[in-house]
Legacy VTK file of the C-alpha trace (Angstrom):
# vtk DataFile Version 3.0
C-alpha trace
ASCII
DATASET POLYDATA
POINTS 263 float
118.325 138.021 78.834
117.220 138.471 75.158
114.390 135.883 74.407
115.378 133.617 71.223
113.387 131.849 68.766
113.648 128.244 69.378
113.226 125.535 66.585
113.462 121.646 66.331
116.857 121.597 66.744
116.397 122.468 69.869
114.222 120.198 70.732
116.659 117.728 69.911
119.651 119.720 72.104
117.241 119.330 74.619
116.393 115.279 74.644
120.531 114.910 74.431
120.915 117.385 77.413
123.018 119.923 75.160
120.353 122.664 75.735
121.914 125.456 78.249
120.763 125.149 81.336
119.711 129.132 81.196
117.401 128.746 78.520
115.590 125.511 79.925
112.638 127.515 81.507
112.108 129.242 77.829
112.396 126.594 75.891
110.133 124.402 78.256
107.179 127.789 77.683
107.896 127.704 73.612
106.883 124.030 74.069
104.012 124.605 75.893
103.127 127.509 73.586
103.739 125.211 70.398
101.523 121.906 70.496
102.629 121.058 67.095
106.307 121.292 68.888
105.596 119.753 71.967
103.941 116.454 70.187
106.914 116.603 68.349
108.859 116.368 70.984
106.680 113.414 72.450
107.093 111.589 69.720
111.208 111.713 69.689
111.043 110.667 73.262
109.022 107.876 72.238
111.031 106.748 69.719
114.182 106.938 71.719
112.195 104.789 74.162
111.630 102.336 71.404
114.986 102.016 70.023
116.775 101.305 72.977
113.946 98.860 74.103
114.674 96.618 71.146
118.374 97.132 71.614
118.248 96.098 75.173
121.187 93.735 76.154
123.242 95.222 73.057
123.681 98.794 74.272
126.812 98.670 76.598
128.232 96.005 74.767
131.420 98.229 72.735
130.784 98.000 69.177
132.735 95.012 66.811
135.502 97.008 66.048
135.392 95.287 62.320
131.976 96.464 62.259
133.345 99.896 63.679
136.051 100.037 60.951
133.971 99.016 58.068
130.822 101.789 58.548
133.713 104.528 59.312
135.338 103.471 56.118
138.796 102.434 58.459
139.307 99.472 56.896
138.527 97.308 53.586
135.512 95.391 53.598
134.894 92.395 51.018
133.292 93.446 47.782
130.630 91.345 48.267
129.134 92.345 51.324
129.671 96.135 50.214
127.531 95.265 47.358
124.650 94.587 49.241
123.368 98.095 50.729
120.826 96.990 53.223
123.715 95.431 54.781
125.427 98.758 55.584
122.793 100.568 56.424
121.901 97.605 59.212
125.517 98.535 60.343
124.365 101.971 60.516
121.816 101.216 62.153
123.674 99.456 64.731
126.062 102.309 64.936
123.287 104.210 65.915
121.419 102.384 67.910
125.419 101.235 70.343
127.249 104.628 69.700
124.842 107.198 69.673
123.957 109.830 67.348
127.103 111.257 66.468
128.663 108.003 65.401
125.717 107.309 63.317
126.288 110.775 61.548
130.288 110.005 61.148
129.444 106.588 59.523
126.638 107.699 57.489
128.924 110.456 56.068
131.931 108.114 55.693
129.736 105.095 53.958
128.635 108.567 51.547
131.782 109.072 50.668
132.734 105.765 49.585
134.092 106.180 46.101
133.989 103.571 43.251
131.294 102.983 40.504
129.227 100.994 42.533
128.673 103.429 44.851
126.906 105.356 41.945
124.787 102.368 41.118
124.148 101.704 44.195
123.057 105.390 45.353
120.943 105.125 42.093
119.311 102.076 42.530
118.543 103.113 46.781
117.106 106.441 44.952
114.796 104.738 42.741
113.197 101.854 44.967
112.536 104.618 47.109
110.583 106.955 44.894
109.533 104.771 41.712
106.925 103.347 43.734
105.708 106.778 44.710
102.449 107.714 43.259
101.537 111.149 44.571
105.181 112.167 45.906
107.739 110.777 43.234
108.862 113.772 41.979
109.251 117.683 43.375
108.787 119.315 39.899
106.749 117.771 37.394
107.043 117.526 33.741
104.359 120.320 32.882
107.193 122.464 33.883
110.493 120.673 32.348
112.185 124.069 31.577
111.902 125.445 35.121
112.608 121.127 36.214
116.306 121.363 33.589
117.208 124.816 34.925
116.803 124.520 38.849
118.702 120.553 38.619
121.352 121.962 36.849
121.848 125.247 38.835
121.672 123.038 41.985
123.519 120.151 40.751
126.022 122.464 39.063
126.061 120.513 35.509
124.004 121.538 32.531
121.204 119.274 32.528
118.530 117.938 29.858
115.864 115.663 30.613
116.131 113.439 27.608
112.970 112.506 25.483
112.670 109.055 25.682
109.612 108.490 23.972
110.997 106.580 21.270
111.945 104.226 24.065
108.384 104.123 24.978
108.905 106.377 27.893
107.234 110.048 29.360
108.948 112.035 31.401
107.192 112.325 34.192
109.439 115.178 36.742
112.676 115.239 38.992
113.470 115.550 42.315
117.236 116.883 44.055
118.998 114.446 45.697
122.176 114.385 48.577
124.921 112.506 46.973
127.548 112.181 49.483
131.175 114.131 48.526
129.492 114.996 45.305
126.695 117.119 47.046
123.839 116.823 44.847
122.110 114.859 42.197
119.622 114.869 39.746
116.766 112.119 39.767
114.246 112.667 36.673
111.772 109.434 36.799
109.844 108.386 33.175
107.006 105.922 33.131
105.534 103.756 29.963
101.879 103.058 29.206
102.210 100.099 31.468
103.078 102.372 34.223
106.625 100.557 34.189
108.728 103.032 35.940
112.739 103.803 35.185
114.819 106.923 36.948
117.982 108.723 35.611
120.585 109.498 38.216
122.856 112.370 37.931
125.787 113.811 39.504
129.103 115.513 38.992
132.004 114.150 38.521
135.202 115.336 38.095
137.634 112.961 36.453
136.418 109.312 36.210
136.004 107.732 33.032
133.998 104.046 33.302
131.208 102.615 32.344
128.946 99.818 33.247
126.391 97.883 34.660
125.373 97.061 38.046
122.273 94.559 40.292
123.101 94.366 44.031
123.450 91.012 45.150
119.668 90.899 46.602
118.500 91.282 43.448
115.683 93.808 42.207
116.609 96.844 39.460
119.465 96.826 37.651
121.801 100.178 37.096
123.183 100.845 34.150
125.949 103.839 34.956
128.461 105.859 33.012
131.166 108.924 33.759
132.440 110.836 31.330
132.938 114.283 30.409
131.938 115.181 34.496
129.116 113.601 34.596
127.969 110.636 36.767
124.952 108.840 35.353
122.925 106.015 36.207
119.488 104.279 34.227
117.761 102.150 36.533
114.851 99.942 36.381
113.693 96.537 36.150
113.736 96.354 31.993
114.880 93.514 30.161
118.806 93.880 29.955
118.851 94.906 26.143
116.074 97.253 26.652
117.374 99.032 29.237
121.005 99.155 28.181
119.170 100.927 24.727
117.631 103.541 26.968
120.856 104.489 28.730
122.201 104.985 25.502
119.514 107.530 24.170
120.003 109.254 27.622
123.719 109.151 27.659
123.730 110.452 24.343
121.035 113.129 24.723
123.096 114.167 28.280
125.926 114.425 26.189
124.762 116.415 23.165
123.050 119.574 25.729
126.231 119.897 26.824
127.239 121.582 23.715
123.963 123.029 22.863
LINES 1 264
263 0 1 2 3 4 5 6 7 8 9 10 11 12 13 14 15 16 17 18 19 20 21 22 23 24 25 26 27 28 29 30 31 32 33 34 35 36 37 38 39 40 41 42 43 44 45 46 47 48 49 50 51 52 53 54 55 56 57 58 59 60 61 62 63 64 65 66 67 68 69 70 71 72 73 74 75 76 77 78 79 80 81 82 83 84 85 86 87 88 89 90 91 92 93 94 95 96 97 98 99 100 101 102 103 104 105 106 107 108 109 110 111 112 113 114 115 116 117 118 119 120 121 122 123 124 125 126 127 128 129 130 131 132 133 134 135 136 137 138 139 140 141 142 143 144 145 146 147 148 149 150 151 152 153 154 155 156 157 158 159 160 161 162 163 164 165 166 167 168 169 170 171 172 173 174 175 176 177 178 179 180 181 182 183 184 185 186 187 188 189 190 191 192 193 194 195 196 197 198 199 200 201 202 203 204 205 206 207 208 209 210 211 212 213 214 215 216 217 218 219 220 221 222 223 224 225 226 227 228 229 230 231 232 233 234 235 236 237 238 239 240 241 242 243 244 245 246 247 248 249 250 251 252 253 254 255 256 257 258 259 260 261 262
């Protein structure tokens, strides 16, 4: 038999027992032959360890089925506890932890594809609190190269992007970063930063036919999202600004998204 290359997905195959039985003594030689691999490895097994130790006396219980319904997008949930994402991504978690890993990967996808303008907001908002705080890592493509930054988000995202100058607003661009964005694929996530190093993010994704317009603070509190879609884009400013201030930047970005269209 034909030796194969063997990767990390393997390794994975081989912790949920999916790896052929054939290619066990190969793969268990590539480990041995691959430290970085093998402590990989160790460290999956660990964590698997973990998991189910704080889980213990939940695992064999079956899973709520409201719960069930609600992360596999079944069934309705209240708007206010879909406001709050932490709450389904502790469902998720759950999920993950009760049905294994391909029910967490069925209700991650079906919480993605969750339509509705808060979804948007809220995708936006998760986006930013995750990189804004960033200080080496916040962005893949800095600003020092905006035309190659505009060209590669747009090609990727499949809209015509800008990144909009915001310095009247008191703001720098300072790079973007691609995004998943559940049905939608992609998005666009340029981040800008004032002389206080105050951060805000623009969040950007296709959209077909939606017209709406708003504004958006999950029930938790922290940034607030203020989101458009129009003319097939989906757009979100987020940040911690005073309410008029950042409502006035989502304008100038709205209307300088708007204008490259044409140009």
């Amino acid at each position: 038999m034909t030796r194969r290359d063997f990767s990390e997905r393997d390794i994975h195959m081989a912790l949920d027992g999916e790896l052929p039985g054939e290619e066990r003594m190969a793969y268990d030689a590539w480990l041995e032959a691959n430290p970085e691999m093998k402590a990989k490895s160790a460290r999956y097994v660990a964590d698997r360890a973990a998991m189910r130790a704080a889980f213990a006396g939940v695992m064999d219980e079956p899973v709520p089925a409201r719960l069930r319904q609600v992360v596999l997008g079944e069934a309705p949930a209240k708007a206010s506890a879909l406001r709050s994402r932490w709450w389904l991504s502790a469902a998720a978690a759950v999920m993950l932890a009760v049905g294994g890993l391909g029910g967490y990967v069925a209700g991650v996808d079906s919480i993605a594809r969750g339509g509705g303008d808060d979804q948007l907001a809220e995708q936006a908002i998760a986006a930013h609190v995750t990189y804004a705080a960033e200080k080496r890592h916040a962005v893949e493509v800095p600003a020092s190269e905006k035309d190659h930054l505009q060209t590669w988000l747009s090609n990727r995202v499949g809209l015509k992007l800008v990144a909009p100058d915001l310095a009247a607003e008191g703001f720098q661009l300072v790079g973007g970063r691609l995004l998943p964005a559940g049905e939608q694929g992609k998005a666009a996530m340029l981040l800008y930063e004032d002389a206080k190093g105050e951060r805000i993010s623009l969040f950007v994704t296709a959209d077909s036919s939606a017209t709406s317009k708003g504004t958006y603070t999950a029930e938790g509190g922290g940034p607030e999202a203020v989101y458009w879609l129009d003319k097939g884009y989906a757009c979100a400013v987020v940040g911690s600004l005073p309410p008029e201030r950042l409502s006035d930047v989502a304008k100038s970005a709205y209307g300088q998204l708007v204008a490259g269209i044409s140009s």
